[in-house]
C-alpha positions, -999 to 999 in steps of 0.1 A, spaced: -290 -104 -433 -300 -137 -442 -304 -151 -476 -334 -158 -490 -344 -178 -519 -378 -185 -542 -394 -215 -530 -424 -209 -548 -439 -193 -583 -473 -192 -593 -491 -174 -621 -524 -171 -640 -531 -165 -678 -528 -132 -687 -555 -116 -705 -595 -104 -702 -604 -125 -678 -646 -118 -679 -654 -149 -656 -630 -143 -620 -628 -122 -598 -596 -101 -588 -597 -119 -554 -599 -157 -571 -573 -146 -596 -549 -134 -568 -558 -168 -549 -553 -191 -575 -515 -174 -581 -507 -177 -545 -518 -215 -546 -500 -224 -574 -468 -209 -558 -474 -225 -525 -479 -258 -543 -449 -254 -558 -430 -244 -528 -444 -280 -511 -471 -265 -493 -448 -242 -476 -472 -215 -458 -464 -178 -456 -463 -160 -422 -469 -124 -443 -483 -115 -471 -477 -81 -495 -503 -75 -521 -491 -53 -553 -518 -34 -570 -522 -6 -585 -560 0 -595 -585 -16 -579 -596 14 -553 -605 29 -586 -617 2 -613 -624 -30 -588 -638 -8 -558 -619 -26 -535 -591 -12 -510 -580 -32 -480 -569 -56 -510 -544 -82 -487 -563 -86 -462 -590 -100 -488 -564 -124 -502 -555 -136 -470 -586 -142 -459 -599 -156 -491 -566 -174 -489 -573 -190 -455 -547 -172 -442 -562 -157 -414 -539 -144 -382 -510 -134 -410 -491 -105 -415 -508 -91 -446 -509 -55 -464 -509 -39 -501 -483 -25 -516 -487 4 -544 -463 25 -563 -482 20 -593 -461 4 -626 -435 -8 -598 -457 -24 -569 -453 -58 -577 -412 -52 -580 -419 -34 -544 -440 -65 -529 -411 -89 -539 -388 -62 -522 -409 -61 -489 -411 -101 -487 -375 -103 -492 -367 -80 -465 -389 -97 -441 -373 -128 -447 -335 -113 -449 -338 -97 -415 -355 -128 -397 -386 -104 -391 -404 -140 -407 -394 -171 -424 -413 -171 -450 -433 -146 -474 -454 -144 -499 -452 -113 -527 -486 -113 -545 -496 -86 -576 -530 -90 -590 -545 -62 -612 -582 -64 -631 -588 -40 -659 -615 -55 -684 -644 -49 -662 -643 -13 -674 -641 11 -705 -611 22 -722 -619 58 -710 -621 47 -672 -589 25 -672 -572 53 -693 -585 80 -662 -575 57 -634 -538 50 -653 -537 89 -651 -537 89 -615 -498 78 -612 -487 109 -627 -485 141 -608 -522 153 -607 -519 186 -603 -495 198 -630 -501 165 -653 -533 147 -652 -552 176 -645 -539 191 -674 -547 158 -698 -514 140 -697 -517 100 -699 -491 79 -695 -491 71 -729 -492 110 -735 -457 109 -717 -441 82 -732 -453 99 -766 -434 133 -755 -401 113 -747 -402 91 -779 -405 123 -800 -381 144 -777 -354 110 -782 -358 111 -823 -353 151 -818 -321 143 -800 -306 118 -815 -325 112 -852 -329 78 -853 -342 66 -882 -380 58 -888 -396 28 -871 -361 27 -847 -379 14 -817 -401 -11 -839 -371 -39 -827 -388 -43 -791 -425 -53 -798 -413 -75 -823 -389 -94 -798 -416 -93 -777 -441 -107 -798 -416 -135 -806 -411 -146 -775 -445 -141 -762 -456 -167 -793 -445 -196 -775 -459 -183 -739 -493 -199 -731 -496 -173 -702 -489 -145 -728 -523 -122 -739 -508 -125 -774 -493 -157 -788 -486 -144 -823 -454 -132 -838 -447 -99 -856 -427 -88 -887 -412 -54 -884 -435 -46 -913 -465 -52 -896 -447 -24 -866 -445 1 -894 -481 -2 -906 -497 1 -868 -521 25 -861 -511 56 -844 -521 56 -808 -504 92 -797 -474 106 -821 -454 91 -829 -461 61 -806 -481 36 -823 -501 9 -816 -473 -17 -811 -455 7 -787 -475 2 -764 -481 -23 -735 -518 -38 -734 -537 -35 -702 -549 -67 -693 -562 -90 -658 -532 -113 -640 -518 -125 -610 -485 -135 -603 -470 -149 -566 -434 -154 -551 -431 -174 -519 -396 -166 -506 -383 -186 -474 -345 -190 -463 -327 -218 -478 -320 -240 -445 -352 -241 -441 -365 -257 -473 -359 -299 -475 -324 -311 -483 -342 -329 -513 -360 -296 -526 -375 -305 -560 -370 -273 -575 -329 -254 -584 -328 -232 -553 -327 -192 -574 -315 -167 -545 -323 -129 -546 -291 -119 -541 -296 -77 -552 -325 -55 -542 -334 -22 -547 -357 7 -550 -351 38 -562 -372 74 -566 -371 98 -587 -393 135 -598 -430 120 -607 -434 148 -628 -417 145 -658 -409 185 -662 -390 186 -629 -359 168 -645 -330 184 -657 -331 156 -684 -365 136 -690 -343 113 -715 -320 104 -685 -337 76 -664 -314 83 -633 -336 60 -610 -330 33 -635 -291 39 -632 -291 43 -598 -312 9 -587 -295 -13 -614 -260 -1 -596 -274 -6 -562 -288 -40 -567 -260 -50 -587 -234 -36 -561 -255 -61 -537 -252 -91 -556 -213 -84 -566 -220 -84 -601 -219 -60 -628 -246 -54 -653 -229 -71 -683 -228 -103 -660 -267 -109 -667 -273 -136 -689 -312 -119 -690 -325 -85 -686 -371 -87 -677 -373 -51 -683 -404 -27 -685 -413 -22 -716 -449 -7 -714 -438 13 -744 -413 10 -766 -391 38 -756 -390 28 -720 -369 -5 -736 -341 21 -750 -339 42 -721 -337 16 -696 -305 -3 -714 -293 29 -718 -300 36 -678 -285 6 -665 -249 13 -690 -257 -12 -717 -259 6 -740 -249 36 -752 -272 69 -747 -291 76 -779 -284 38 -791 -303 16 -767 -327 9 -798 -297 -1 -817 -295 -33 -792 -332 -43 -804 -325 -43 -843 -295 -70 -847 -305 -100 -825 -284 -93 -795 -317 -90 -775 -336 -123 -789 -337 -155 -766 -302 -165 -786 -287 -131 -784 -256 -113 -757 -287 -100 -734 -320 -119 -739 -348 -97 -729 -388 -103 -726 -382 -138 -726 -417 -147 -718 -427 -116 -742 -429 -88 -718 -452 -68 -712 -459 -61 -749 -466 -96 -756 -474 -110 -725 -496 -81 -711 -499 -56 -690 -514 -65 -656 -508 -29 -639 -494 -36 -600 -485 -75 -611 -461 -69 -638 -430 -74 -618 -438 -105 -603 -446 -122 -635 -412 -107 -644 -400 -131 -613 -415 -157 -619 -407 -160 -656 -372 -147 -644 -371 -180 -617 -382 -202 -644 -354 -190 -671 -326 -199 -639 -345 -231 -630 -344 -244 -664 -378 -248 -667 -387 -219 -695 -397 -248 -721 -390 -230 -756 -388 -198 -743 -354 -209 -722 -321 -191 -729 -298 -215 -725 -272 -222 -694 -287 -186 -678 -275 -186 -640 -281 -151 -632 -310 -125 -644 -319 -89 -637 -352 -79 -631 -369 -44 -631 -399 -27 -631 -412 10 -630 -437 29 -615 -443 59 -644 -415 68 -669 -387 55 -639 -403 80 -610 -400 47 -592 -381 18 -600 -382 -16 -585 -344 -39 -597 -338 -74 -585 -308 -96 -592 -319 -130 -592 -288 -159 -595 -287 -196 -591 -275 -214 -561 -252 -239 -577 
């Protein structure tokens, strides 16, 4: 296998973005990352989304990038596994480029959600869960994270407003984000006086859906100029791992054993162990997910993970910084893009180019994201070639 490294990142504003398209905003990510790759032009293309059949009417999705792209004559397809695709795109362009299949590729995720009502984006989310035995029966997946939050305080009793410390780390680090949706810090009191969305989740436990694009260009190093402007960060772990999609097939719903199981992979890849990340981008569409994934990948112990969020360990200063850029809380929600904003923002930490938002002297991060409450679950170590 050959190693491969991020030439290029590229990202738009994340937000309700009325006046582009979902084709312009996914173009506009991949030119940014091919400018900043020196003009460096993919041979394939994978496309993470996870929506637009449903809200944008519009399958066939890469090939409409590439095209729109002036791409033309490249290898290009889409890539869904709903919360996870764009972790899954980065994982198909680095394994085109780490066999030799290509020399370069380009990982795009673009998702577009404002065009439509609350109740249609809320229907279409509901198609990642199990249809049959789920979504027919009314579960969202804000419904789901609502049944594990209240199944974790049965479990383990932790006190009132426990998970409050991730939205507000978030929010913090999203302030100083000019790509974030929200640019406005929180105090935990404001947490404990948000509306209730679905018991006991509130308001700030939850991820906002929102319109983004994000783009990786990954190549081999040799192949980039000796005098390459940018730190060269290497993917050095990949992995994806599946688990039941319905949450009542598990033995244990509070047990995120694809979480465990891809950290350990991707980690085992890279030669490192978890507690050598000097960042954790983790998926924190709700609250919960945060405690249950550090929990997951064994940092922290199970029924504490929300522990970790409550005395500073977590912040930009703190043992494991997490969010950095403000997460998806904070930064948004763009559905099938969200893990390659986290690898961008992830690339920019280890490039030390993350302005206020940088945590200082980091050299290796840990990416993740996850399609449904872990039913898949997209990991990737990123490092910096010294």
């Amino acid at each position: 296998m050959h190693e491969v490294v991020i030439a290029g990142i590229g990202q738009t504003a994340v937000g309700e973005q009325w006046d582009i398209s979902l084709r312009e905003m996914a173009f506009y990510a991949l030119e940014n990352a091919r400018n900043d790759a020196g003009g460096l032009r993919p041979q394939a293309l994978y496309l993470a989304n996870m929506l637009a059949p449903a809200l944008s009417h519009q399958s066939h999705l890469a090939t409409l990038v590439a095209d729109f792209s002036g791409l033309q004559g490249i290898e290009a397809f889409s890539v869904e596994a709903a919360g996870a695709s764009g972790g899954a795109a980065l994982r198909m362009a680095y394994l085109a480029v780490a066999s030799g299949a290509v020399d370069a590729a380009a990982a795009v995720g673009v998702e577009k959600m404002s065009d439509q009502t609350v109740t249609n984006v809320t229907a279409a989310e509901a198609t990642t869960t199990d249809s049959d035995y789920e979504a027919e029966q009314g579960l969202t997946p804000t419904a789901a994270a609502s049944l594990l939050m209240r199944r974790y305080q049965y479990e383990f009793d932790p006190p009132p407003f426990a998970f409050g410390g991730f939205p507000v780390i978030a929010h913090a680090n999203g302030a100083t984000n000019r790509n974030a949706m929200f640019q406005k810090a929180i105090k935990p009191e404001l947490y404990q006086r948000g509306g209730m969305v679905a018991d006991p989740i509130n308001m700030f436990d939850v991820a906002p859906a929102a319109d983004g694009a994000a783009a990786v260009l990954v190549t081999r190093p040799e192949l980039l100029p000796k005098q390459f402007v940018h730190p060269l960060v290497r993917i050095s772990g990949s992995s994806i791992v599946t688990d039941t999609l319905a949450l009542h097939d598990r033995p244990d719903p509070l047990t995120f054993d694809a979480v465990r199981l891809s950290v350990d992979r991707a980690c085992a890849m890279a030669g490192k162990l978890p507690s050598d990340m000097d960042l954790f981008e983790l998926f924190d569409a709700f609250s919960v997910y945060g405690a249950l994934s550090l929990e997951a990948a064994g940092m922290a112990e199970r029924g504490k993970g929300w522990e970790l969020a409550q005395n500073g360990k977590l912040s930009l200063t703190g043992k494991l910084p997490i969010s950095t850029f403000g997460g998806l809380k904070a930064r948004g929600n763009p559905g099938g893009a969200t893990g390659l904003y986290q690898a961008v923002e992830a690339a920019l930490q280890l490039r030390g180019a993350a302005g206020p938002n940088q945590v200082q002297n980091a050299t290796t991060a840990l990416i993740q994201s996850m399609g449904g409450p872990a039913s898949t679950v997209a990991t990737h170590v990123l490092d910096l070639i010294s």
